[in-house]
Structures are given as structure tokens and as C-alpha cells.
C-alpha positions as CSV (number, residue, x, y, z in Angstrom):
1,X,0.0,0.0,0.0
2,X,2.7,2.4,1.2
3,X,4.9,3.7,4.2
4,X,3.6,5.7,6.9
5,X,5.0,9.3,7.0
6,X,3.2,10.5,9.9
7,X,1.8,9.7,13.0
8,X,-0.4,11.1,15.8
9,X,-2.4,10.0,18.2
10,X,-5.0,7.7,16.4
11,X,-4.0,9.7,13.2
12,X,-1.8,8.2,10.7
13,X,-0.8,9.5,7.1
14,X,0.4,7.1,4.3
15,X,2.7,8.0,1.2
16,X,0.8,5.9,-1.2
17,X,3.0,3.4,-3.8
18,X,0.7,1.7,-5.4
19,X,-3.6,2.0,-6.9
20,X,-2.9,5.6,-7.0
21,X,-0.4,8.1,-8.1
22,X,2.9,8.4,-6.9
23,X,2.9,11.1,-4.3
24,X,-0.8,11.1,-3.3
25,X,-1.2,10.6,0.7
26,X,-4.0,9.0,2.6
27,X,-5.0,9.7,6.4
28,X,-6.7,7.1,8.0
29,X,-8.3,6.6,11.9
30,X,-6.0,3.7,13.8
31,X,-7.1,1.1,16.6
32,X,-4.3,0.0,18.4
33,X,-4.1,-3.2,19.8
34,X,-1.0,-5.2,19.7
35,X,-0.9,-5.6,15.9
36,X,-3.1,-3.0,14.0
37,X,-6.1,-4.1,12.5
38,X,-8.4,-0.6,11.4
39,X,-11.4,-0.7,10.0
40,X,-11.8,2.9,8.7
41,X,-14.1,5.5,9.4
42,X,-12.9,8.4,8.0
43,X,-10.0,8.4,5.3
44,X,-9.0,12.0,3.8
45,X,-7.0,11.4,0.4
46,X,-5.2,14.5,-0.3
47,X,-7.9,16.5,1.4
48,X,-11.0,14.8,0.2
49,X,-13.0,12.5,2.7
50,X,-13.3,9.0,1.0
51,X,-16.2,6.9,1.9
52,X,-15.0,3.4,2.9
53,X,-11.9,1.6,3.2
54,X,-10.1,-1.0,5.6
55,X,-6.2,-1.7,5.9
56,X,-4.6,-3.8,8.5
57,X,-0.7,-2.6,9.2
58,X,1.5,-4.2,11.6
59,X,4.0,-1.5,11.5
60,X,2.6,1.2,12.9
């Protein structure tokens, strides 16, 4: 998907690699509980709120 570039409290911001262009970043709401498993809520893509979306990361 890509690397995180930013996080803050239950905030986190992803460089996007692939689906989308090079240089496009994603913010997405985190649960954390051991391992990361976040079923999103509100994701901002450059700015503009996308609907729906779920990602499971177990760096962050």
C-alpha cells in the first residue's frame, strides 16, 4: 500500500506506492491493539474525505 510518513495519536498519514499516483497521501483513523487491525471510518485522500476503506498494518 505504502509507508507511513506520519503519525499522531489515532491519526496516521500514508505515502501511497501503489492504486494511485505516486505522491498522493492518505490519512486514515487507527485502533491500536498489539498488531493493527483498522477498520476505517474516515479516510482523507489529499484532502477529500473517502467513503470506505479498511487496511490492516503491523508496522505502525
Amino acid at each position: 500500500m505504502g509507508r507511513v510518513v506520519e503519525y499522531q495519536g489515532h491519526k496516521a498519514t500514508i505515502l501511497l506506492k501503489n492504486d494511485l499516483d505516486l505522491g498522493d497521501k492518505i490519512a486514515f483513523w487507527t485502533k491500536r491493539d498489539g498488531r493493527v487491525v483498522t477498520e476505517v471510518g474516515k479516510i482523507e485522500l489529499n484532502g477529500n474525505i473517502v467513503k470506505r476503506g479498511f487496511t490492516m498494518d503491523k508496522r505502525l
